[in-house]
Structure formats: C-alpha cells, structure tokens
N, C-alpha and C positions, 0 to 999 in steps of 0.2 A: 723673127729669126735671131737667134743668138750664139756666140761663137767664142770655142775655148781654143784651148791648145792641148794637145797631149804630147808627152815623151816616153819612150822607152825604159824600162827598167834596167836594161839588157847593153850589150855594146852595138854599137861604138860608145852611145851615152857613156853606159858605166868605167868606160876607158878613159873618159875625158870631164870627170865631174865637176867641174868648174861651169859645165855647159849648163848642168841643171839650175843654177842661181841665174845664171845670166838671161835664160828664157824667160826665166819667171818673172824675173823684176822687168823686165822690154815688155813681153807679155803685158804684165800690169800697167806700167805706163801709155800703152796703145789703147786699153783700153776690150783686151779681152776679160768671158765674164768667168774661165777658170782655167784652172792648170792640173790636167790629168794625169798619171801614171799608171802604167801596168804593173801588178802584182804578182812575181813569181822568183821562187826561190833560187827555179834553174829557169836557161831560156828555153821556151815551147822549142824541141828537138826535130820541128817538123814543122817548118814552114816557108809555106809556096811549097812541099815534095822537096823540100833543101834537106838534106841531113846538115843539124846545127854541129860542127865540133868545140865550139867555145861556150862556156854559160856562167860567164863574168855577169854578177848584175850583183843592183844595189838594193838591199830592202826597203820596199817601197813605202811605209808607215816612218819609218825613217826618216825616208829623202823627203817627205811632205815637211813634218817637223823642221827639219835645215830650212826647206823653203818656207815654212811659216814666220821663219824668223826674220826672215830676208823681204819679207815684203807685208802688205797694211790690208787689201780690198780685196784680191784676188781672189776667186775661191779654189779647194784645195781638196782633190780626193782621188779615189781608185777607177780604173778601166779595166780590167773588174778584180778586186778580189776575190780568190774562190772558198767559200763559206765552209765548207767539208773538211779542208785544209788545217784550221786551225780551233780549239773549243771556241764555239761564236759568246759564253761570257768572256774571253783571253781579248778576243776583235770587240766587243761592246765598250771594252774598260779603254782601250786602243784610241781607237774617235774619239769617247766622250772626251778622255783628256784632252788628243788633238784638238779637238772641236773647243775647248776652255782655252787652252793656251793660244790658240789661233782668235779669239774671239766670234766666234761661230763663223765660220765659214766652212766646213767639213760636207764633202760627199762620198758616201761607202757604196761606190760599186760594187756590186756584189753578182756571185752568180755559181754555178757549181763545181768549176775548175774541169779541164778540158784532158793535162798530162799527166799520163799514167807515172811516167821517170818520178816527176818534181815529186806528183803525191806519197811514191813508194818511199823516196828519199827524206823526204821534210813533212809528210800528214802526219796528223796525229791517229788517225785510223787507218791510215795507207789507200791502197785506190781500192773504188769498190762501182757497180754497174752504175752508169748512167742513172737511172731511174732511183734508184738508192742516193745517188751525189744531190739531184734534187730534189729530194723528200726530205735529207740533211739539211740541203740548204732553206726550205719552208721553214722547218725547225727551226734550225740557226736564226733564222730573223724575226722568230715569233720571240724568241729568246733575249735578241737583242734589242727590238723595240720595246717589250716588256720595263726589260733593266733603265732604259733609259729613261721608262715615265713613274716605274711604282715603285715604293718605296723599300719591298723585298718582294723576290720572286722563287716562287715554291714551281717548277714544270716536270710533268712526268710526263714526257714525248718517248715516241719508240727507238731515236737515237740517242736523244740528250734528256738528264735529268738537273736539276738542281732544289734543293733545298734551303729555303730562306736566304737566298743569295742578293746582296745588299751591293751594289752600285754607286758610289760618291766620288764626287761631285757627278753631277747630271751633265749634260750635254747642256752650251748654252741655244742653241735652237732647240726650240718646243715645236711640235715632241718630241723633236728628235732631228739628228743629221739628213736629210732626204737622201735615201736610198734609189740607185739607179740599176736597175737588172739587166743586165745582159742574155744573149741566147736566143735561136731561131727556130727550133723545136716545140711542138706542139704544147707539151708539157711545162715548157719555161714559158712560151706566150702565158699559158693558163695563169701561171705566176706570178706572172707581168703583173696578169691583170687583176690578181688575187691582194698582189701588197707592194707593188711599185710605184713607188712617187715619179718616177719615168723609165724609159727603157733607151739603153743605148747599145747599137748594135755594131759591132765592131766588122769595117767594111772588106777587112782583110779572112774574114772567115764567111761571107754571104757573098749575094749576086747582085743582082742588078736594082735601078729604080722600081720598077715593077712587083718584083720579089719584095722589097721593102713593104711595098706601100699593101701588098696583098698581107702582109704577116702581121701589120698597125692593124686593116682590119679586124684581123682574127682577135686581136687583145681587143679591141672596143668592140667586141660583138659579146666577147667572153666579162668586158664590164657591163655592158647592159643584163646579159643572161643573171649576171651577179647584184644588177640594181647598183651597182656603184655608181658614186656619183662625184667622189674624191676626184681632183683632174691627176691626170696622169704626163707628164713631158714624155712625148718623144723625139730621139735624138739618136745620133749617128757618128760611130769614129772615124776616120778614114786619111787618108794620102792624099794631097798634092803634089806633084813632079817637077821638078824646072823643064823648060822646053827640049826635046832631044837626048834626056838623062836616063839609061839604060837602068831600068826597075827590074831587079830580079827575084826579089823575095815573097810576092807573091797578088794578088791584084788590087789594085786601087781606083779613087777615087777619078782621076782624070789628072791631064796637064793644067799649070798652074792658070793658062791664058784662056784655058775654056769651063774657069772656077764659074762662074755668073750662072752661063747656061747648065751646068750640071748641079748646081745649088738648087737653081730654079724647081729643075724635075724632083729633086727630093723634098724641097716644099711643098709644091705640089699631092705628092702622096702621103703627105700628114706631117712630115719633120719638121720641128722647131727649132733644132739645137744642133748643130754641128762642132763636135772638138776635133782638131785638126793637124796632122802631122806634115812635116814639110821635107822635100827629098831633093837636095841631097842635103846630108849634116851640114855642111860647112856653107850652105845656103841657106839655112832652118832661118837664121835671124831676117837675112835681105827678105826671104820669102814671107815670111809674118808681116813685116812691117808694109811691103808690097799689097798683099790682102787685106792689111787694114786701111792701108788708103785708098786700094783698088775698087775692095768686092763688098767690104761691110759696109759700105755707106748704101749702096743699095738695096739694102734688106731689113735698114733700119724701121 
C-alpha cells in the first residue's frame, strides 16, 4: 500500500495559496509517493446537496507546474481532469511538457467531468449526455496516448479528428505519463478496464468498502473478458477528520484515530493506493505528519 496527498483546487486552498508549496514540499519530505489536485475551472456547485456560492479556484495544470518547481521526487498530477473539457491534443501537449520540466514525474487523472455549470462555462464543446462525455473521453485518450509515442498522428474518431498532428518533445516516461480514471459507473469501469494504468475512486462521490471492492471486481472481470494482462493500480481518494471535527461537505473516509482499521478494509477489497486529504485546513500539515508516523509504517 502506498500513500499520496491530494488538495483542493477550490477554497479555502485557493484562498490561501501559500498552502499549496507548503504541503507539497512536508508531503515530500515525509516521504509521501504523490501530490494530487482536482481540476476544475468552477467549484463542483453541488456538493454533499450544499449549494456552493463561491468558485475561487486555481487552475490546476498550473498549480502542479508552481509545485514542480518547488520540490525534486514527489510525484505530481490530477484527481481527475475531465477529458471532454478541453481538445485532449491542448491536455497531451499540457503533461508532456509538465512531465519534461518535472523530470517525469506526471500523472493525468482523467475522466469525463461531472458539472454541467463548469462545462457550459469553460468546455470547449459545452455539456453534452453522460454517455457521449465518455466516448469523448475514450477518444480523448486514444488521442493522447497516440501523441505521446508516434511521431505524427492522423485520428478520424466520431468526436475528435486530427491530421498529421506532431507532438514534441515527448513525455519523458515511456510511454507515457500513467493515466488514472476515475468513475463508478458501468461504463467508466469498462474503461478502466479498457486503458487504465489505474483507477482512483474519489470517496466523496461513492459508498462504502463493499461497494469498492464489488466495482474492482467488475474492472478485473472486464480485464480478463478483454485478456489484458497490463497491471492496473487501484486506488482511492478520500478524507481523514481530526477527532470531534463537524464534516459538512459531504462523506468521508473515517476519523483520523480509526485511519489503520478503515485502510485495512480497503485493502482488503483490492486497494493499493490511497491519496489522502486531511480535515480540518489548518490541521492538513499536523495531520499528514501524524499518518506518516502513525499509520504508514504499518502498511509498508
């Protein structure tokens, strides 16, 4: 088992960006193995049933960049970017760079984007069905893995086209940055399990251990039907709470003192990976440092 950090795109972070260098580089020093971000132009307007009225945030390809410069080991990508969102050569050319100037350390979460607002506001095709956002998003990453290994790419897909479309410099991971998909729908497992180097499931939109470990199933049933054989990480975002700390945004992981046993159970049901947010803000650091002397030595 192995354990990152994520932060928010969104406020309070985006209110206080000094907080993004500071996690990252304590993060790295402790000896977590990456540093996550959410990618969103506005913040999700609906979450935990909260109407958001504020949607301060930082762009997230950005705030990595700041943080690549700021730290050496750590690795450095999205929870999830949504694919739909932006032309996937515009996200291909994005990492590659990041991923050169970071010396490969880059992971492009990716997945098909959830908010109607953001996409109306900031898509480049604006919002369109479910079913369509992930057939985009297939596209999108056939697109983008493509660019990242051959030397031009000619795709006539039913969203995206491109002709002779040339990519340089390359990514310095071969083949490419590992992509991690997000999503608990039928459709995205299929995905998962069609071209994902792992899956991480954001615990603020699922249920329980149970529910987990039944939807891992479904992806390794749907890589055997497929004969894959490529490994796949699975992995998991979610909350920690300090003890007694009133959580309103929506559900989580567990309290911070009953981290072990609740790790346990998601091990248990296939998880490898956990990135991990910590509640409340102005505890995020004691909390981290607390976990890595607490709970990661036990899972080493």
């Amino acid at each position: 088992m192995k354990f990152g950090i994520s932060v928010y795109s969104w406020e309070p972070f985006s209110y206080t960006p000094r907080i993004y260098e500071d996690l990252a580089v304590e993060a790295e020093r402790l000896g977590y193995d990456s540093y996550l971000t959410t990618d969103h132009f506005l913040r999700p307007h609906a979450t935990g049933h909260v109407e958001i009225k504020q949607h301060s945030t930082i762009e997230a390809w950005t705030l990595l960049s700041y943080v690549a410069a700021k730290t050496t080991t750590i690795k450095i990508g999205t929870c999830i970017s949504p694919i739909p969102i932006r032309k996937p050569q515009v996200l291909a050319k994005i990492v590659a760079s990041l991923d050169c100037l970071s010396g490969g350390r880059v992971i492009l979460g990716a997945g098909p984007g959830r908010d109607q607002r953001e996409f109306e506001g900031y898509g480049d095709v604006g919002w369109k069905s479910a079913s369509e956002r992930i057939e985009r998003t297939r596209e999108g990453l056939e697109i983008i893995r493509r660019l990242w290994t051959e030397d031009t790419v000619t795709y006539d897909g039913k969203y995206y086209k491109t002709d002779n479309l040339i990519l340089e410099p390359k990514p310095i991971q071969k083949p490419g940055p590992p992509i991690w998909l997000g999503g608990h729908h039928d459709k995205m497992l299929s995905l998962v399990a069609e071209q994902g180097d792992g899956w991480i499931l954001g615990r603020l939109l699922y249920g329980s251990i149970e529910e987990y470990g039944t939807a891992y199933r479904k992806i390794k049933a749907d890589m055997q039907s497929a004969g894959r054989t490529r490994p796949l990480l699975p992995a998991l975002q979610g909350w920690f709470i300090a003890p007694g700390v009133p959580f309103t945004i929506g559900p989580y992981i567990g309290e911070i003192d009953k981290a072990a046993k609740i790790i346990e159970g998601y091990r248990n049901e296939g998880c490898e990976y956990m990135s991990l947010l910590f509640y409340p803000l102005d505890e995020f650091k004691g909390m981290m440092r607390d976990f890595a002397r607490d709970i990661v030595p036990s899972f080493s």
